[in-house]
PDB file of N, CA, C and O in Angstrom:
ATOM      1  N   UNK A   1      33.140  85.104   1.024  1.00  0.00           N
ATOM      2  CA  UNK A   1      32.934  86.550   0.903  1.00  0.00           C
ATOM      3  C   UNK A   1      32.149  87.090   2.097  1.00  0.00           C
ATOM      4  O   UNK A   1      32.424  88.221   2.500  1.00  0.00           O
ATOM      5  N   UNK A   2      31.214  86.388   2.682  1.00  0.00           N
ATOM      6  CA  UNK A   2      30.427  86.745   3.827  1.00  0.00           C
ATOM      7  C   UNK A   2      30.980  86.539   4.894  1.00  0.00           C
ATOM      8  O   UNK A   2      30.291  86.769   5.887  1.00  0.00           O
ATOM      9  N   UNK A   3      32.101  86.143   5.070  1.00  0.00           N
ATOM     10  CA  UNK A   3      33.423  85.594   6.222  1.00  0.00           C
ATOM     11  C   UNK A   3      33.403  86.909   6.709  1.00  0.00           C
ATOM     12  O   UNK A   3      32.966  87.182   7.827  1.00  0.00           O
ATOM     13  N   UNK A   4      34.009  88.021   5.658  1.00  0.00           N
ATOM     14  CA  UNK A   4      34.515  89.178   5.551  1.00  0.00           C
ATOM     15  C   UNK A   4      33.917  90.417   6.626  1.00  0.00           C
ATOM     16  O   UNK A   4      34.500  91.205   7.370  1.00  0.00           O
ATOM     17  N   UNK A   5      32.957  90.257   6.422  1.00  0.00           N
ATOM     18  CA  UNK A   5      31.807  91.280   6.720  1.00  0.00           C
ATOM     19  C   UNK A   5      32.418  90.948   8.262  1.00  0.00           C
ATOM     20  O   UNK A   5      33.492  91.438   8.608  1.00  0.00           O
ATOM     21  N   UNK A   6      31.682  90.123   9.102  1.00  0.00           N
ATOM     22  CA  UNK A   6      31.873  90.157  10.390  1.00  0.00           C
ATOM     23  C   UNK A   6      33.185  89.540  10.936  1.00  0.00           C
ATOM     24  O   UNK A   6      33.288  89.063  12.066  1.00  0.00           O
ATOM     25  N   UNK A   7      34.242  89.603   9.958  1.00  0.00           N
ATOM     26  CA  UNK A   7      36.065  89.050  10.792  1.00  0.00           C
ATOM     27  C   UNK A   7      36.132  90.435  10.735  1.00  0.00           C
ATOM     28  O   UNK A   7      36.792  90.719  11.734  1.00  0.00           O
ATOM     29  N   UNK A   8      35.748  91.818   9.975  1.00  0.00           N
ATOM     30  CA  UNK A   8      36.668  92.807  10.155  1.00  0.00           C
ATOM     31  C   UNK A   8      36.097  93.651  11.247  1.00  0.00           C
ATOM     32  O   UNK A   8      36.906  94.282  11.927  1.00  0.00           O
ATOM     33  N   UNK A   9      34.467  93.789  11.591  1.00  0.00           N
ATOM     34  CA  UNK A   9      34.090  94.254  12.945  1.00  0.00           C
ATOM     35  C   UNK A   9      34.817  93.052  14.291  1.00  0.00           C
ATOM     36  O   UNK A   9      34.944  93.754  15.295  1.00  0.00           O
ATOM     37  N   UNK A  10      35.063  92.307  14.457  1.00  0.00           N
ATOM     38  CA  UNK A  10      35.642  91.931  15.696  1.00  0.00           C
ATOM     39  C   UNK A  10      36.540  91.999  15.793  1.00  0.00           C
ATOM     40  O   UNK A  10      36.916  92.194  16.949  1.00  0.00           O
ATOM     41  N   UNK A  11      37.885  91.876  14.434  1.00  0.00           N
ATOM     42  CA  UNK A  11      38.921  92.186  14.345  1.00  0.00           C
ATOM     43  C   UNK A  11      39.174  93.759  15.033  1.00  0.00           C
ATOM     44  O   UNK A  11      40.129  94.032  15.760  1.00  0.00           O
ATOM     45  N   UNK A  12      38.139  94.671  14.645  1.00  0.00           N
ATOM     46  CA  UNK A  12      38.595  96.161  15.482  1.00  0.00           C
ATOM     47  C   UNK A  12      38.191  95.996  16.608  1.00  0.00           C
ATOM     48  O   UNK A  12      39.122  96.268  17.366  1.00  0.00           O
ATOM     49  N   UNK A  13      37.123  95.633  17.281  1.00  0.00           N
ATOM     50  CA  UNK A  13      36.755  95.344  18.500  1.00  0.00           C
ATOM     51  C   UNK A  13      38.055  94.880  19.419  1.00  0.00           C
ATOM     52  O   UNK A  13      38.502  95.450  20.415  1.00  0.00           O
ATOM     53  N   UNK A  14      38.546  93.605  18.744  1.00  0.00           N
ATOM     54  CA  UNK A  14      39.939  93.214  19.806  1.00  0.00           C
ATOM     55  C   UNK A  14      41.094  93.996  19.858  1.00  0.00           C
ATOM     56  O   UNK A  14      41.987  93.951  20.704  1.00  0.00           O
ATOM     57  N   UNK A  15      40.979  94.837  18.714  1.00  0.00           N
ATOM     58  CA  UNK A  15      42.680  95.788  18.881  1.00  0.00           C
ATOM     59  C   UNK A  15      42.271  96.691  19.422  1.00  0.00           C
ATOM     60  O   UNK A  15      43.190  97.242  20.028  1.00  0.00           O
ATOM     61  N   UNK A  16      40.867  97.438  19.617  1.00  0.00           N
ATOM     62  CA  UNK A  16      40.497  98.545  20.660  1.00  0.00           C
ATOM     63  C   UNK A  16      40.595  98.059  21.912  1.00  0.00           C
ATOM     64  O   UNK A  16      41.034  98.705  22.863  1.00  0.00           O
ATOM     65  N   UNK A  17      40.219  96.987  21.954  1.00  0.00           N
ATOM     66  CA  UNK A  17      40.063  96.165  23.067  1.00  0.00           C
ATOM     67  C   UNK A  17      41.277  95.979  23.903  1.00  0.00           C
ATOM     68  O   UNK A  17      41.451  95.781  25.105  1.00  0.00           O
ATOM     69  N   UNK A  18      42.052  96.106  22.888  1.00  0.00           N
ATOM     70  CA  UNK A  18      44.084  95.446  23.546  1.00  0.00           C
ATOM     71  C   UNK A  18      44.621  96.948  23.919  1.00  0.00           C
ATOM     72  O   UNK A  18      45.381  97.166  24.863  1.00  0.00           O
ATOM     73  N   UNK A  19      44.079  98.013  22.977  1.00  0.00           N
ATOM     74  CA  UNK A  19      44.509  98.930  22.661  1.00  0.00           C
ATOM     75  C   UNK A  19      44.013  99.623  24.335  1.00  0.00           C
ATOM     76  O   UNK A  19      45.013 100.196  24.767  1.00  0.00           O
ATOM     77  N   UNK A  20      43.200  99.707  25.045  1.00  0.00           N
ATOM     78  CA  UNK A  20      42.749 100.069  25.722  1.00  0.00           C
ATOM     79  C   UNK A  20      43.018  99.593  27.138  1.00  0.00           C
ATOM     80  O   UNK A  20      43.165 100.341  28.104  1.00  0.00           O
ATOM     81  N   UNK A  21      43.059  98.467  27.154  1.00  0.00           N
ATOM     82  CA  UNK A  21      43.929  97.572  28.322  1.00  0.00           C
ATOM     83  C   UNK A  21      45.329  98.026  28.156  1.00  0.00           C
ATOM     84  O   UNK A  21      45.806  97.988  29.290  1.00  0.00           O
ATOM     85  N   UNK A  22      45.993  98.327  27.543  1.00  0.00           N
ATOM     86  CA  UNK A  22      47.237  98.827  27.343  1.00  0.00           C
ATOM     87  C   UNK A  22      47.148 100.077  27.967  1.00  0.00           C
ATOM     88  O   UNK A  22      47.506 100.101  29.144  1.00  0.00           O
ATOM     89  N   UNK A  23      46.805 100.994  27.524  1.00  0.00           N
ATOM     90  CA  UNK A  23      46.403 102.224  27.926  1.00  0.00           C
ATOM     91  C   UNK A  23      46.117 102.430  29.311  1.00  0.00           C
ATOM     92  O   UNK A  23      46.809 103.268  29.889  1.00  0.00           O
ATOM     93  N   UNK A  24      44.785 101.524  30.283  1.00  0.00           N
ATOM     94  CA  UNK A  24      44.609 101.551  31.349  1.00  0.00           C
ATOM     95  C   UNK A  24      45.570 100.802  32.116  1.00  0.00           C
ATOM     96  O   UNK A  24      45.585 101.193  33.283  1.00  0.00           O
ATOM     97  N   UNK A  25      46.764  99.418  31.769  1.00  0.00           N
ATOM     98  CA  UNK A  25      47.818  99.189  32.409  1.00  0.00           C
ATOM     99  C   UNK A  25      49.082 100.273  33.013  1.00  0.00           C
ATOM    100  O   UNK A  25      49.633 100.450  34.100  1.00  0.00           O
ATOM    101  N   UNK A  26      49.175 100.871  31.618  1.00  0.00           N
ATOM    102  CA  UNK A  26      50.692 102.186  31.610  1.00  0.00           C
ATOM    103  C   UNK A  26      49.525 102.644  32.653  1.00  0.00           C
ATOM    104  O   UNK A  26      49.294 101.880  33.590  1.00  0.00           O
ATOM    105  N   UNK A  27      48.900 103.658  32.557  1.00  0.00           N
ATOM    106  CA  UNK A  27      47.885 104.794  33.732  1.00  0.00           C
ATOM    107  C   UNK A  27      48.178 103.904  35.166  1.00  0.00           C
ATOM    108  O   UNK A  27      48.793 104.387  36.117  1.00  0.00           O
ATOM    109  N   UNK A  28      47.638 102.552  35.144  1.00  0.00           N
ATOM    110  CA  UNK A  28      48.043 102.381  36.499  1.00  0.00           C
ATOM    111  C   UNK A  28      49.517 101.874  36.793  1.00  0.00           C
ATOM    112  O   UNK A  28      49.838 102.095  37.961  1.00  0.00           O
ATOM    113  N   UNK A  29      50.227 101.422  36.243  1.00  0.00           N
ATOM    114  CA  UNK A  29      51.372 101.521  36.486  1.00  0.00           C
ATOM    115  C   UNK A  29      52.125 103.187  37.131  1.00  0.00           C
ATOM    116  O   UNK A  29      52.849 103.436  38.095  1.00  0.00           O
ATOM    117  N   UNK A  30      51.523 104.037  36.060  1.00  0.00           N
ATOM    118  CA  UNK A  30      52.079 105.313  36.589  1.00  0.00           C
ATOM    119  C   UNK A  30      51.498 105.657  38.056  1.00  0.00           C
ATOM    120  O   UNK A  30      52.240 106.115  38.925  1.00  0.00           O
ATOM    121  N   UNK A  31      50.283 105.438  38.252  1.00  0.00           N
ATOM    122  CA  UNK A  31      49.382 105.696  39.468  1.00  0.00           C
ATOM    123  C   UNK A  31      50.613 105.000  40.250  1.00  0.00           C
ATOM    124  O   UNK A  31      51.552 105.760  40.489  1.00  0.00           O
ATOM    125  N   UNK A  32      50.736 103.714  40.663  1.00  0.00           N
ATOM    126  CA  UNK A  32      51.481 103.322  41.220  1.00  0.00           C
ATOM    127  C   UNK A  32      53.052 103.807  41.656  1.00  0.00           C
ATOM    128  O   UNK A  32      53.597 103.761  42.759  1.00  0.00           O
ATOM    129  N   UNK A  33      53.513 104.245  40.465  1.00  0.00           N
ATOM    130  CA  UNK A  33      54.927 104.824  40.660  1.00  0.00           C
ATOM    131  C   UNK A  33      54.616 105.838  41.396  1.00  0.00           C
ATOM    132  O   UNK A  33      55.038 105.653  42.538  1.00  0.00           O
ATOM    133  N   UNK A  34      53.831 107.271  41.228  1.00  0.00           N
ATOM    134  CA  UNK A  34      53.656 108.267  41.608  1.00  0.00           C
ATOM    135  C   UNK A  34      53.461 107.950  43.489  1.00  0.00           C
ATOM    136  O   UNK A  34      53.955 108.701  44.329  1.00  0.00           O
ATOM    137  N   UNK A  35      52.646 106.695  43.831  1.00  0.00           N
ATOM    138  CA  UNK A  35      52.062 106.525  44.819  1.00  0.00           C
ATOM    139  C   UNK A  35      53.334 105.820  45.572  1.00  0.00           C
ATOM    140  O   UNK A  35      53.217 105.771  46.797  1.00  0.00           O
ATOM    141  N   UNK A  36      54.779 105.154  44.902  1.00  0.00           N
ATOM    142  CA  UNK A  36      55.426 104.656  45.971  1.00  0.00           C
ATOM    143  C   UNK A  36      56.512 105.955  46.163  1.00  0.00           C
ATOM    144  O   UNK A  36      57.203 106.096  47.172  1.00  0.00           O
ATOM    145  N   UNK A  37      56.524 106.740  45.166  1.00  0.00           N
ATOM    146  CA  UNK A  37      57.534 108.052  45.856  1.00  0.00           C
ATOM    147  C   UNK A  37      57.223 109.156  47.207  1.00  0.00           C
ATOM    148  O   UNK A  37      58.044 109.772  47.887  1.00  0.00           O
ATOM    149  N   UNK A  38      55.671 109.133  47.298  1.00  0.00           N
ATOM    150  CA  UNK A  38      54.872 109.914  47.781  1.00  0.00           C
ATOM    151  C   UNK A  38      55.442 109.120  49.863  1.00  0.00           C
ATOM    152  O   UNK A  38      54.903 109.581  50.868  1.00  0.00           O
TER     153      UNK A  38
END
């Protein structure tokens, strides 16, 4: 029962975590596209 408590704070920590690296990959990917048309 005390497992619980701290698997579900790191559990959000890593999907914000993925969630956010995702986010800043696409952004620079786009940076990039924008920068080889230019």
């Amino acid at each position: 029962m005390k497992a619980a408590y701290w698997i579900k704070p790191i559990f959000l920590v890593v999907c914000l975590t993925l969630l956010s690296l995702t986010l800043f990959g696409a952004k620079q990917k786009a940076e990039r596209e924008l920068y080889r048309k230019e």
